[in-house]
N, CA, C and O atoms as a GROMACS GRO file, in nm:
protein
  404
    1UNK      N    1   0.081  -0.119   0.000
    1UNK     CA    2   0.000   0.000   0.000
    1UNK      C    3   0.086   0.126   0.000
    1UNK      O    4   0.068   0.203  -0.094
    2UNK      N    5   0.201   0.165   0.115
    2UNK     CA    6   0.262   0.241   0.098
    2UNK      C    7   0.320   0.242  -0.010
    2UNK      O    8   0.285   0.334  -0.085
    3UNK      N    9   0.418   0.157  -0.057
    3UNK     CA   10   0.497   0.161  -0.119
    3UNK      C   11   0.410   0.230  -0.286
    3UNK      O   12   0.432   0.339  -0.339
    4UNK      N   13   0.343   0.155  -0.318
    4UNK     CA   14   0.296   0.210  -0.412
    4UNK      C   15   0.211   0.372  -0.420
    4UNK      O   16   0.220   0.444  -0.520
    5UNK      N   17   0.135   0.407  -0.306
    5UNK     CA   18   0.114   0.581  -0.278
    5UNK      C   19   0.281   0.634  -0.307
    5UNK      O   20   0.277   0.727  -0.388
    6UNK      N   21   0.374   0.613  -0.280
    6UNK     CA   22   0.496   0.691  -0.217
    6UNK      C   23   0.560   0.678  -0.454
    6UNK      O   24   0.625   0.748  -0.531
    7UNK      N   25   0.499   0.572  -0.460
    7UNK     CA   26   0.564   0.586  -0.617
    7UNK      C   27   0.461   0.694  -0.675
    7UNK      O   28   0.500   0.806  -0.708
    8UNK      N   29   0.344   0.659  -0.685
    8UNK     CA   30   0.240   0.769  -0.758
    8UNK      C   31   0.301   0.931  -0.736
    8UNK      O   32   0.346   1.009  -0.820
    9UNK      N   33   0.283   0.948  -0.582
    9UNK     CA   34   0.328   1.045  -0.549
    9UNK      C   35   0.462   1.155  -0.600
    9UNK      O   36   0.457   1.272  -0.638
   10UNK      N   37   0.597   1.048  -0.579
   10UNK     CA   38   0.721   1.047  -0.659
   10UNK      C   39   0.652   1.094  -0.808
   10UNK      O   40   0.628   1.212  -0.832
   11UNK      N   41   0.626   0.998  -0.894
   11UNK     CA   42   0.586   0.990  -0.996
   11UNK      C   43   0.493   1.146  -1.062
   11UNK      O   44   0.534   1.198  -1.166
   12UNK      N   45   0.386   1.198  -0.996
   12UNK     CA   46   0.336   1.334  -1.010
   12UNK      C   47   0.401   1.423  -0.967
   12UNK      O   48   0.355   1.537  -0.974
   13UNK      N   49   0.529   1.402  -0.908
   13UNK     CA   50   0.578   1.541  -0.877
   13UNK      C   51   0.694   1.529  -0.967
   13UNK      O   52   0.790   1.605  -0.954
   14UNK      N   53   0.690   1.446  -1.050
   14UNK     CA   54   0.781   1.470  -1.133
   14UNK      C   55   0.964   1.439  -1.116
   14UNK      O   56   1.062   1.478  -1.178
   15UNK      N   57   0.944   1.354  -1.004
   15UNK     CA   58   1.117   1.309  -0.935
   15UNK      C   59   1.146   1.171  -0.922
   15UNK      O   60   1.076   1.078  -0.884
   16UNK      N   61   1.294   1.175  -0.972
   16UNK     CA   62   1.345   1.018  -0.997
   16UNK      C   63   1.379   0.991  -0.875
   16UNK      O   64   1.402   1.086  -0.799
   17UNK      N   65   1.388   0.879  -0.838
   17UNK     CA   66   1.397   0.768  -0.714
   17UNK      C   67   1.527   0.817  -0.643
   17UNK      O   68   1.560   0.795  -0.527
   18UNK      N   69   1.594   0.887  -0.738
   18UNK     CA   70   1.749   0.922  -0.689
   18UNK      C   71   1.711   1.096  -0.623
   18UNK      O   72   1.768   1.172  -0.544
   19UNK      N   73   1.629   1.101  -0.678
   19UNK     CA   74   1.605   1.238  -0.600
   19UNK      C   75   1.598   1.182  -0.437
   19UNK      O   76   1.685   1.189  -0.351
   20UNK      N   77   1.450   1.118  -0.427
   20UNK     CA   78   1.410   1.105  -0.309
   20UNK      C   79   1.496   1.008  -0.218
   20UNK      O   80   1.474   1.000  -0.097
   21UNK      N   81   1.612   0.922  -0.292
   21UNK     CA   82   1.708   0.880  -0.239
   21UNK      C   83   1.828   0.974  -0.193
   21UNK      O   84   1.913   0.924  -0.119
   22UNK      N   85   1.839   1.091  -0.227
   22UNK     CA   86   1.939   1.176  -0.195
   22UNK      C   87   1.888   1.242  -0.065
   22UNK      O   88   1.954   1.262   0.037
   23UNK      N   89   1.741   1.276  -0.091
   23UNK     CA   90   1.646   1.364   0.065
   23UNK      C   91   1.660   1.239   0.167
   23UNK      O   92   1.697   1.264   0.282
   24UNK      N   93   1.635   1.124   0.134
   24UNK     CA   94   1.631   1.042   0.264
   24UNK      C   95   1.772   1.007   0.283
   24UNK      O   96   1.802   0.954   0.390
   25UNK      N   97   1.870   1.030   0.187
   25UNK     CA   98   2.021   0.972   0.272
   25UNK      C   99   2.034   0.825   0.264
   25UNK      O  100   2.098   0.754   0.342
   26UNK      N  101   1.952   0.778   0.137
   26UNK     CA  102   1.942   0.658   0.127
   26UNK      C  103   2.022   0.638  -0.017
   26UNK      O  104   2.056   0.732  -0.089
   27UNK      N  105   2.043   0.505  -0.044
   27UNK     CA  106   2.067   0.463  -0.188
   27UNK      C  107   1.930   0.411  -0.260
   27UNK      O  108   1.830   0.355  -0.213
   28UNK      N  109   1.962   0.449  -0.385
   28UNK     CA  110   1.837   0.489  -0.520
   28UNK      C  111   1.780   0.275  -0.445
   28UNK      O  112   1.664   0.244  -0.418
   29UNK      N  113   1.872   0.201  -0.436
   29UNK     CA  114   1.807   0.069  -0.480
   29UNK      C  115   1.683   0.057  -0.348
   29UNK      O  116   1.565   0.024  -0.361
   30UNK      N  117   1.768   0.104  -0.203
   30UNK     CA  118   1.610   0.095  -0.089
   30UNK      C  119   1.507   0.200  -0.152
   30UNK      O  120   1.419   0.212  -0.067
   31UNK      N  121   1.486   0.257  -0.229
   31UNK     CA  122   1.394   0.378  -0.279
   31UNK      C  123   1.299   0.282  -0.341
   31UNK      O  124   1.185   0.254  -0.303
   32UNK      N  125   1.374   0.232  -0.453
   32UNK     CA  126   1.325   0.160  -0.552
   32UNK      C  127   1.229  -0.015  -0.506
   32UNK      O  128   1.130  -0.068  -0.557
   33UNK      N  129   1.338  -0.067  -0.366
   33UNK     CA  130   1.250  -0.170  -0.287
   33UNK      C  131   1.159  -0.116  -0.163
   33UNK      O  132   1.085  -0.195  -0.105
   34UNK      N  133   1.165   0.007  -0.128
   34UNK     CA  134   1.012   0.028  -0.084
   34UNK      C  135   0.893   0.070  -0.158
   34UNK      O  136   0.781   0.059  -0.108
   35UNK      N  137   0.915   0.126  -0.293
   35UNK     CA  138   0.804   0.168  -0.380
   35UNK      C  139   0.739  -0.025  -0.424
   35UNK      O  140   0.628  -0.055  -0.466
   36UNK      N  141   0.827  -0.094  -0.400
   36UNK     CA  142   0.786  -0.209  -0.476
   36UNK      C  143   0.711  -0.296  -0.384
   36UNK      O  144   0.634  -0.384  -0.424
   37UNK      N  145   0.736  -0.268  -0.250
   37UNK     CA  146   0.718  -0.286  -0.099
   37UNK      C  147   0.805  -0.470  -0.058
   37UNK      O  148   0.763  -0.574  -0.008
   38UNK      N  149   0.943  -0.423  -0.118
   38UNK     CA  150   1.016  -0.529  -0.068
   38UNK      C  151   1.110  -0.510   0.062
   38UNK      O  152   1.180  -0.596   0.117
   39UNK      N  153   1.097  -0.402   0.088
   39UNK     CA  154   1.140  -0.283   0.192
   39UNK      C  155   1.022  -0.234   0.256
   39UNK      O  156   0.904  -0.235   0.221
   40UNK      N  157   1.082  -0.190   0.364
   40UNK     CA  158   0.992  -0.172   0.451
   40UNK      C  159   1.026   0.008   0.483
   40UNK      O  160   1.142   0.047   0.497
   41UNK      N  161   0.913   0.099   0.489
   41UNK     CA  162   0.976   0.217   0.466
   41UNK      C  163   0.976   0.221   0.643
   41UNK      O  164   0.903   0.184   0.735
   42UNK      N  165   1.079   0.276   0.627
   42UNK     CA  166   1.129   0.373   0.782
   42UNK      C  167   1.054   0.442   0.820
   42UNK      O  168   1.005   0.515   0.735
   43UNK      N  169   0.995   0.462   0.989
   43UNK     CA  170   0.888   0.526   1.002
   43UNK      C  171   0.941   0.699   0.994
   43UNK      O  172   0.877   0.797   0.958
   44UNK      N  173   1.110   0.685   1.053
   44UNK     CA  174   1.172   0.790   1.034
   44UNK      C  175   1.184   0.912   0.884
   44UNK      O  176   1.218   1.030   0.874
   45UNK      N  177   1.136   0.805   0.782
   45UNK     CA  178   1.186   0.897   0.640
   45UNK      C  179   1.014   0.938   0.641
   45UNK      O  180   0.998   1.026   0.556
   46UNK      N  181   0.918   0.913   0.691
   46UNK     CA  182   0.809   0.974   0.680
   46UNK      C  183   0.774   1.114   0.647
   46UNK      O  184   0.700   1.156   0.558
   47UNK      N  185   0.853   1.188   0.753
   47UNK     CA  186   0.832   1.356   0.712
   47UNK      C  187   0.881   1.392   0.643
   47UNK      O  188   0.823   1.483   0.583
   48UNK      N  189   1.050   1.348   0.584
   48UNK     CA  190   1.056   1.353   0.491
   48UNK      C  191   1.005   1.403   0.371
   48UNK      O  192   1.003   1.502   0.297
   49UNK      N  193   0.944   1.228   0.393
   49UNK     CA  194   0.872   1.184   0.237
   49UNK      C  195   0.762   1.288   0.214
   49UNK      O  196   0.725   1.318   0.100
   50UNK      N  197   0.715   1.338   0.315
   50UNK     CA  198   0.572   1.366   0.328
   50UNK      C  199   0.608   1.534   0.275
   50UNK      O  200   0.512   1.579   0.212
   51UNK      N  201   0.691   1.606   0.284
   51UNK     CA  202   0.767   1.695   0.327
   51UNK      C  203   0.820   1.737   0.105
   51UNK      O  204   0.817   1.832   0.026
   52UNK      N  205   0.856   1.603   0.109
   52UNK     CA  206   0.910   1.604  -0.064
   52UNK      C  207   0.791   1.600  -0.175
   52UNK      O  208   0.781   1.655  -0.285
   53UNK      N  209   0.699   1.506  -0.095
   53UNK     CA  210   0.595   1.446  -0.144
   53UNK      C  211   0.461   1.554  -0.200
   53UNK      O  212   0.392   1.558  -0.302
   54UNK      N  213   0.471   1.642  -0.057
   54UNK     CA  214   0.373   1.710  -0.083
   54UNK      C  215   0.229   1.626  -0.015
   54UNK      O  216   0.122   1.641  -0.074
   55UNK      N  217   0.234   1.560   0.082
   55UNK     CA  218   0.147   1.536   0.164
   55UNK      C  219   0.102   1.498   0.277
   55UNK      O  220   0.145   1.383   0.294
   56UNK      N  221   0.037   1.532   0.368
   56UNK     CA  222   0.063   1.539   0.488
   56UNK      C  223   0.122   1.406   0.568
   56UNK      O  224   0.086   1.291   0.542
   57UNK      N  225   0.201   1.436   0.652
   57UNK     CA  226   0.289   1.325   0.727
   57UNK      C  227   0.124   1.245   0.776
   57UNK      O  228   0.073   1.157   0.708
   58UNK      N  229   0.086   1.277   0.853
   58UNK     CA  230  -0.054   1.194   0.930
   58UNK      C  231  -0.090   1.055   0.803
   58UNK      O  232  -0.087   0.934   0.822
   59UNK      N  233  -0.106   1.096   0.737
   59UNK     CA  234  -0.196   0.982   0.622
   59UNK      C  235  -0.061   0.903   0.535
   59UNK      O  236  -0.074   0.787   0.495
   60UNK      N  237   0.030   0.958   0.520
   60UNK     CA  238   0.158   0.847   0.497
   60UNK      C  239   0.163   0.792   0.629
   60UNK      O  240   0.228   0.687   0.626
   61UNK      N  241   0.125   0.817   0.730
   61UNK     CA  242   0.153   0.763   0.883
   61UNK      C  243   0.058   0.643   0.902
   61UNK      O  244   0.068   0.546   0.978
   62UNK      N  245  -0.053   0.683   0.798
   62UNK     CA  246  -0.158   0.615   0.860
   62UNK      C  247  -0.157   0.496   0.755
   62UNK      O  248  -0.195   0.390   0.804
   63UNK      N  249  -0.124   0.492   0.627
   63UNK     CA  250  -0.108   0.425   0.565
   63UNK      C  251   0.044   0.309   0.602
   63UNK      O  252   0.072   0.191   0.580
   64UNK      N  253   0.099   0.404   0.657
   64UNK     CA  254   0.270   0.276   0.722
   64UNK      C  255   0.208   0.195   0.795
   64UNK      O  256   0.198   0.082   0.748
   65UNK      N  257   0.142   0.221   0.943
   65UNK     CA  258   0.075   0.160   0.997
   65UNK      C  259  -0.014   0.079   0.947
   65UNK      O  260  -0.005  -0.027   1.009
   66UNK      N  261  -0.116   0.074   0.849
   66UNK     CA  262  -0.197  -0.016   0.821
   66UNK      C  263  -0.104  -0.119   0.746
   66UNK      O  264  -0.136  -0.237   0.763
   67UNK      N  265  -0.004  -0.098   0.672
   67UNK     CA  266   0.086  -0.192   0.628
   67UNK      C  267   0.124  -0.284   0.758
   67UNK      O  268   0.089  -0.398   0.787
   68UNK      N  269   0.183  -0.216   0.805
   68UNK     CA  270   0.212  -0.285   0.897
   68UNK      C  271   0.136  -0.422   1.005
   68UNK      O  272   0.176  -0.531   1.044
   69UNK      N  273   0.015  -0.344   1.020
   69UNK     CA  274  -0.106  -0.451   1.073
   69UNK      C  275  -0.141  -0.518   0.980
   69UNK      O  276  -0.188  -0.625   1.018
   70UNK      N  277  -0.141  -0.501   0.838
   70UNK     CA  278  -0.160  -0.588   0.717
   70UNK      C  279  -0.100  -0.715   0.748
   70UNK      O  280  -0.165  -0.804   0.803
   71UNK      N  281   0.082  -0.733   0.699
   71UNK     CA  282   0.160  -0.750   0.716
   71UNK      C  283   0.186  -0.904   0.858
   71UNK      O  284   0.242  -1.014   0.859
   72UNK      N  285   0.126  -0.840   0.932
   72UNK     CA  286   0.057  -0.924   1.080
   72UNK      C  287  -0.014  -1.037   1.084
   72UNK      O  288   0.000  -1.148   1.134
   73UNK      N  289  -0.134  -0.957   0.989
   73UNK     CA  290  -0.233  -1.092   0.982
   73UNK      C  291  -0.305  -1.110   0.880
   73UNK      O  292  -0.426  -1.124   0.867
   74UNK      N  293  -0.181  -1.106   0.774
   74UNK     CA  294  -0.242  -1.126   0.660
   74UNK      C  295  -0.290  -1.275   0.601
   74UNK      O  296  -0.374  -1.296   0.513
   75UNK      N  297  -0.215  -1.370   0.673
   75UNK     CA  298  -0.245  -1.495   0.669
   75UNK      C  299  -0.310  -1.584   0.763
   75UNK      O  300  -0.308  -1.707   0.776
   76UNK      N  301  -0.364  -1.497   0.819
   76UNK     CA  302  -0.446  -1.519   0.936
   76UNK      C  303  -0.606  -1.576   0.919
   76UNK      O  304  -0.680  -1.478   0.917
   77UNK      N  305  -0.676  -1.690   0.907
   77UNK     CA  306  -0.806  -1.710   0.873
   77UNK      C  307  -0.901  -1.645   0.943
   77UNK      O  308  -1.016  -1.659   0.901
   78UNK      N  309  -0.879  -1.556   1.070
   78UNK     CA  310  -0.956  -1.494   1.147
   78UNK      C  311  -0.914  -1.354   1.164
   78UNK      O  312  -0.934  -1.278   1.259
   79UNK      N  313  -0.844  -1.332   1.043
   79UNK     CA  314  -0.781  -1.182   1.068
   79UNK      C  315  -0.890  -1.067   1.048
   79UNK      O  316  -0.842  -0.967   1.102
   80UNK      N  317  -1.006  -1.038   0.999
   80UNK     CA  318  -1.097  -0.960   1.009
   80UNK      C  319  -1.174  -0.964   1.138
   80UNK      O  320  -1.243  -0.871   1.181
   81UNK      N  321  -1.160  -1.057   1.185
   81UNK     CA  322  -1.268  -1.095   1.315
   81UNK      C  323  -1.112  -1.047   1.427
   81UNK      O  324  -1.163  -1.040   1.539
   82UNK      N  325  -1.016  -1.026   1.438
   82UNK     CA  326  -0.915  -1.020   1.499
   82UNK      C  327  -0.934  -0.838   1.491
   82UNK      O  328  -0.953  -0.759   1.583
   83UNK      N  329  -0.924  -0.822   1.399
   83UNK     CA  330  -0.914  -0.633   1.354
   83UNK      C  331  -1.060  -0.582   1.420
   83UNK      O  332  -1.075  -0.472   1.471
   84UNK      N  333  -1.138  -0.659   1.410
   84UNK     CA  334  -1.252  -0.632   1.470
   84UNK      C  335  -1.252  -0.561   1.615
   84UNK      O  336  -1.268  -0.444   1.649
   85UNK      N  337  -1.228  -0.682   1.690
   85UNK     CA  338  -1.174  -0.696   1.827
   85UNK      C  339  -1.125  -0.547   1.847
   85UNK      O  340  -1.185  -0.458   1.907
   86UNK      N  341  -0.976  -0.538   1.768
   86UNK     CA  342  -0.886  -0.476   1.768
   86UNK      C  343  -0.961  -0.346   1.764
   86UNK      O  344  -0.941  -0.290   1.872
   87UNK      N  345  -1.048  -0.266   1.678
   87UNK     CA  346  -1.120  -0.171   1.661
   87UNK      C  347  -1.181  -0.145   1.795
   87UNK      O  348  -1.155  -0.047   1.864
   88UNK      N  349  -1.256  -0.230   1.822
   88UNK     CA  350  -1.320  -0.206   1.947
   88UNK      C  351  -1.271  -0.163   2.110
   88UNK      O  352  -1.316  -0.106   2.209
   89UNK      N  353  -1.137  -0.239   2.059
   89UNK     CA  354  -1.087  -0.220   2.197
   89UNK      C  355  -1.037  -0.027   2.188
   89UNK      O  356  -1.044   0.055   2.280
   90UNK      N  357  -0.992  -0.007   2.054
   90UNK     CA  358  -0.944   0.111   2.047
   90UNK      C  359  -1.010   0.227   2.080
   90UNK      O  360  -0.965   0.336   2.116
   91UNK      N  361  -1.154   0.180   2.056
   91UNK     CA  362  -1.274   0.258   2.070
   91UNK      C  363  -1.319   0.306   2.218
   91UNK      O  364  -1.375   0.413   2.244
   92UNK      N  365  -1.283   0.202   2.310
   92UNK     CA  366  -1.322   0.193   2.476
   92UNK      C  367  -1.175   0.248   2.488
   92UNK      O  368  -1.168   0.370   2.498
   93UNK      N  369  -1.077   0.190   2.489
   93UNK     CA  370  -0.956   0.222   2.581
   93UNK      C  371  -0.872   0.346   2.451
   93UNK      O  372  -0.758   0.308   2.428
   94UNK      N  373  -0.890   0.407   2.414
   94UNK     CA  374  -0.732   0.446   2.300
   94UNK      C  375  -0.612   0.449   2.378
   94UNK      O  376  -0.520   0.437   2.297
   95UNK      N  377  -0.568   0.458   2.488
   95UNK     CA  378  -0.464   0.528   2.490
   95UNK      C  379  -0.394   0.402   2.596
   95UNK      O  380  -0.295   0.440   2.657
   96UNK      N  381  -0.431   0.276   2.617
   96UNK     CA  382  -0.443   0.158   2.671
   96UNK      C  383  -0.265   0.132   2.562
   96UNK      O  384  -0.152   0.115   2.607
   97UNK      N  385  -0.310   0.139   2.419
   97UNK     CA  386  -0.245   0.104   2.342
   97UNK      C  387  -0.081   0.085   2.349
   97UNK      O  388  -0.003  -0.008   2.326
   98UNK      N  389  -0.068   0.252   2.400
   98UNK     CA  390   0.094   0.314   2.455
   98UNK      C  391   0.097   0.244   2.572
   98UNK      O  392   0.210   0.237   2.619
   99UNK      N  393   0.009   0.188   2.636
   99UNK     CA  394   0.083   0.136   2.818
   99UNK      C  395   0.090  -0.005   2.772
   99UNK      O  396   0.128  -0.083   2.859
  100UNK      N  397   0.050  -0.079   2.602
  100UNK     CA  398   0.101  -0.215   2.615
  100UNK      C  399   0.208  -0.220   2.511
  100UNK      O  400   0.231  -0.310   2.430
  101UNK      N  401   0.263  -0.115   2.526
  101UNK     CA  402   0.442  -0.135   2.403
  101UNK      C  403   0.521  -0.198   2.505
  101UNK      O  404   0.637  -0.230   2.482
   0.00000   0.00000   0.00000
């Protein structure tokens, strides 16, 4: 999911992979394996990205994260009924979340 927003994005603003590899301090090839999402983007190059990109850090944020919970239980036969849960609990407790890192 990310990976491919972060190419479109790249892509309409008109900048090669080596651009946005020079802003993140990265080499062009991790650029090129997180647009493909064989890489995993850094939560750190976010503002960055968001910053080069032209869109707000929050929703590249929100999109890393859902990768991420993707990623989790994607092979999971009860993974909708799991996210479920998961919703709900977020709904009663939010902030429960930070006291179980």
């Amino acid at each position: 999911m990310l990976g491919e927003k972060l190419k479109e994005l790249r892509e309409a603003k008109g900048l090669v992979q080596r651009q946005v590899a020079a802003e993140l301090e990265v080499d062009t090839a991790y650029v090129s394996k997180m647009e493909s999402n064989e890489k995993p983007v850094s939560r750190s190059h976010l503002k960055k990205l968001s910053e080069l990109l032209g869109i707000n850090e929050e929703e590249l944020l929100t999109i890393w994260l859902a990768d991420k919970v993707y990623d989790m239980v994607k092979d999971e036969d009860l993974a909708l009924k799991a996210l479920s849960v998961t919703e709900e609990e977020l709904k009663i407790n939010p902030k429960t979340k930070k006291a179980r890192k």
